[in-house]
C-alpha positions as CSV (number, residue, x, y, z in Angstrom):
1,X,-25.3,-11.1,40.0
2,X,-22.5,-12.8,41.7
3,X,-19.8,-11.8,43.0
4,X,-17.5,-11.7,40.3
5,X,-19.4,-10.5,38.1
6,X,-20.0,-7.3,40.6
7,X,-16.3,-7.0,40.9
8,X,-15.9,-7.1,36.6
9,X,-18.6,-4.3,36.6
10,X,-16.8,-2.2,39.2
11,X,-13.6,-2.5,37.5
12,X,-14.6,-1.9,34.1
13,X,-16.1,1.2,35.5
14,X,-13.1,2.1,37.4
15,X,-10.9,1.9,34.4
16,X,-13.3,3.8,32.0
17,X,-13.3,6.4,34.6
18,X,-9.7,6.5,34.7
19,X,-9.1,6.6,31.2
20,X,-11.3,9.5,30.3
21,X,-9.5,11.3,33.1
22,X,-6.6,10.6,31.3
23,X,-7.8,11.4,27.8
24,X,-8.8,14.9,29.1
25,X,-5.2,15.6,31.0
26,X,-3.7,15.2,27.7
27,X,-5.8,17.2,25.6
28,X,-5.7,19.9,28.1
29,X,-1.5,19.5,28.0
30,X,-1.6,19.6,24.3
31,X,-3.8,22.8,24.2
32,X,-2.4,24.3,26.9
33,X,1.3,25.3,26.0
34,X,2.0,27.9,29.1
35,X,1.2,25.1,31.7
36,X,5.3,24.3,32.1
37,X,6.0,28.3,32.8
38,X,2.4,29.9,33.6
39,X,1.6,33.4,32.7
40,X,3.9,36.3,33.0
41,X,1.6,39.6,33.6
42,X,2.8,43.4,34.3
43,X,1.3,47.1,34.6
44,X,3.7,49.7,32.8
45,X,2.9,53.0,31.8
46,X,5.2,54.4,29.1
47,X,6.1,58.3,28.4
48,X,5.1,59.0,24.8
49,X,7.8,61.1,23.8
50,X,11.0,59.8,25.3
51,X,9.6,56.2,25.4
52,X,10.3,55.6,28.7
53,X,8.6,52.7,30.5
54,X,8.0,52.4,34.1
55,X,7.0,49.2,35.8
56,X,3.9,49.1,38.0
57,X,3.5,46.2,39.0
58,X,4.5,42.5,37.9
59,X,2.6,39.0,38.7
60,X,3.3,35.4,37.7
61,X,0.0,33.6,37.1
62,X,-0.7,29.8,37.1
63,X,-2.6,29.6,33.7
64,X,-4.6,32.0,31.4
65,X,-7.6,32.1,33.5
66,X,-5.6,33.3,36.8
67,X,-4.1,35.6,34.3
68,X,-7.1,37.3,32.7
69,X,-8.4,37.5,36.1
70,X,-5.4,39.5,37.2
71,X,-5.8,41.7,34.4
72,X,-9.7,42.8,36.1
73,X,-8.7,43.4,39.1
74,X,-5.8,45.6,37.8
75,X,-7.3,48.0,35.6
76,X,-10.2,49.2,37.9
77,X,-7.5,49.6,40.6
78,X,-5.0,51.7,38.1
79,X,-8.1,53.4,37.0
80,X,-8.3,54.3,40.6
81,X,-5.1,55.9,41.0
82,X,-4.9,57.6,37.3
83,X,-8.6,59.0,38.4
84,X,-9.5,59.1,42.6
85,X,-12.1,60.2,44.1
86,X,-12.8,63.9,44.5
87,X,-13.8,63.5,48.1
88,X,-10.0,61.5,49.0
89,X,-8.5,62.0,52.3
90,X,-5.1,62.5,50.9
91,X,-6.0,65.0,48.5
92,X,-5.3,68.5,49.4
93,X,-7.4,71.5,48.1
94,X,-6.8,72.1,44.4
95,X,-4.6,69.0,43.8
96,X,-7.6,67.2,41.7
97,X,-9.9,69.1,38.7
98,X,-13.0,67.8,37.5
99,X,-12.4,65.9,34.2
100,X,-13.3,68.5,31.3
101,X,-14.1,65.4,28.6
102,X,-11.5,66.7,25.8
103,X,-9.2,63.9,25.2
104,X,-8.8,60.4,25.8
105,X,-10.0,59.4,29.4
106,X,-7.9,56.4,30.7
107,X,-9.6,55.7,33.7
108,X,-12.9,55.0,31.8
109,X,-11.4,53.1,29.4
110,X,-9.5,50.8,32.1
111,X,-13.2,50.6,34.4
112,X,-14.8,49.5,31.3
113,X,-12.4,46.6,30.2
114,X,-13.4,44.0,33.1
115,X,-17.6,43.8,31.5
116,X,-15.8,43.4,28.1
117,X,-16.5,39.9,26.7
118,X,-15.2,40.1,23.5
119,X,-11.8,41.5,24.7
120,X,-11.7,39.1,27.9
121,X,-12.0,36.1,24.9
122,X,-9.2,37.2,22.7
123,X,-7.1,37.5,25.8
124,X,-7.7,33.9,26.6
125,X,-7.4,32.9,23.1
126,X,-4.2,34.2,22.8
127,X,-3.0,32.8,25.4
128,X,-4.0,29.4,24.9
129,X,-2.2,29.5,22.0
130,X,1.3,30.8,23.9
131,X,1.1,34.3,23.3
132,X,1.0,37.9,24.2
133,X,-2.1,39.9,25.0
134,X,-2.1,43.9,25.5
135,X,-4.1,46.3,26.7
136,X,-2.4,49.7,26.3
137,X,-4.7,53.2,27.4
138,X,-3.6,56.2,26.1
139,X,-3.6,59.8,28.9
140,X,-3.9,63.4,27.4
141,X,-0.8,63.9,29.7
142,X,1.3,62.3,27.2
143,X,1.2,58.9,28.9
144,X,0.3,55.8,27.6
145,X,-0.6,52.8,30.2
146,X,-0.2,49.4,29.8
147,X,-1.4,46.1,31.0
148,X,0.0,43.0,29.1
149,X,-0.6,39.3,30.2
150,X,2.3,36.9,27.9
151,X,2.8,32.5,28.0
152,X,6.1,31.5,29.6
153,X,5.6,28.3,28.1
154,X,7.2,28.8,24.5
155,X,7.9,31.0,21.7
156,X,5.9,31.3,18.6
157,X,2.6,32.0,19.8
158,X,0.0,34.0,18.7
159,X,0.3,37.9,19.4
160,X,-2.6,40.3,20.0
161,X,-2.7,43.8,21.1
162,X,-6.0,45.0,22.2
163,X,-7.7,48.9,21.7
164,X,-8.2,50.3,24.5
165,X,-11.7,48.7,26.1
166,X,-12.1,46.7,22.8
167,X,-9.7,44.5,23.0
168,X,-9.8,44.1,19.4
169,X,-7.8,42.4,17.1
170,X,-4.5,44.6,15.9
171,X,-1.6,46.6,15.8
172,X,-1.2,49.0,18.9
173,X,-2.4,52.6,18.6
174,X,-3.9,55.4,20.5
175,X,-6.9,56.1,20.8
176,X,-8.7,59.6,19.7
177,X,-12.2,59.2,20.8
178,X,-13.6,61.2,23.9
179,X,-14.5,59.2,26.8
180,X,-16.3,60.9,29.6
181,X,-16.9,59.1,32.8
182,X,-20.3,58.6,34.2
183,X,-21.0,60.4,37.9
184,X,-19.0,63.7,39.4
185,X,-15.0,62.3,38.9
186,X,-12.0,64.2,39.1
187,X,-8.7,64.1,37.4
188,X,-5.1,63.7,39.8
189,X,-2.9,66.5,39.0
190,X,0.0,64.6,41.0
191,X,-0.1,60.9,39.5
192,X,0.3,58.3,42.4
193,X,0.3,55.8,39.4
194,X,4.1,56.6,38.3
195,X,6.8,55.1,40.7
196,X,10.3,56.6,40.6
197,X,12.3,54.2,39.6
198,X,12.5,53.4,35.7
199,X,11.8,49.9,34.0
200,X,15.6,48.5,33.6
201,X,17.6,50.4,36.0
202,X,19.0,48.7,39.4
């Protein structure tokens, strides 16, 4: 092979490579509507009879993935704080009682969400598609919590509200079931989880 014809070979290969890379960017962009704003996710946890919502916490995520990935770390973490540990440092004697398993149990149901496949693929596919994902846990305390992932990158997309540690297709409702968590858990009296300022005020 001479010499030109090694630098032909090289450059066809050089262009087909480029190309492809090319092809793949675009498809990507055209699937991908959120890429221009990223992912806007937040934990809330709303009173049931006043409707009052109080912010957690808020994150802005790169793209769905970083987004679903935010959303399992945050639910075993508020899990943590609806539901510590018996044995905590901070808790003083009688502030916790064991959880008696009448009623909706949060904590379980937000532990549980992260080893959920089917819910961890609607909440991608929703978001793909430049929409809203949520995950709302209902409390026997009269307190619903609330983890919802959304696309900054337009309007119009798809909209999916997940049961709690199904992630199901749906409208949003509580759930009735009992839920009791596995090992020797207790229940906070005082809730850590609830800050004191309200969603909206300055």
């Amino acid at each position: 092979m001479s010499a030109v014809d090694f630098i032909a070979v090289c450059l066809g290969g050089l262009i087909t490579a480029v190309s492809a890379a090319l092809i793949g960017f675009t498809l990507a962009s055209a699937r991908a509507p959120y890429a221009s704003g990223g992912v806007w996710c937040e934990a809330t946890v709303v009173e049931e009879g006043t409707r009052r919502e109080w912010l957690l916490g808020g994150h802005r995520a790169r793209s769905p993935r970083r987004a679903l990935r935010w959303i399992r770390a945050q639910a075993p973490r508020l899990a943590d704080r609806i539901d510590p540990s018996p044995h905590a440092r901070w808790a003083s004697s009688g502030l916790l009682r064991p959880y008696d398993g009448a009623g909706p149990d949060a904590a379980a149901l937000l532990r549980r969400w992260p080893s959920d496949g089917v819910a961890h693929r609607d909440a991608l596919r929703a978001l793909e598609d430049g929409g809203l994902y949520v995950l709302t846990v209902p409390d026997g305390d009269g307190l619903r919590y609330r983890i919802s992932v959304r696309s900054l990158g337009g309007a119009g997309g798809r909209s999916m509200a997940g049961k709690p540690a199904y992630g199901r297709r749906g409208t949003e409702k509580l759930t009735t079931g009992t839920f009791r968590r596995a090992g020797a858990g207790g229940r906070a009296g005082a809730r850590s989880a609830v800050p004191s300022k309200q969603k909206g005020e300055s």
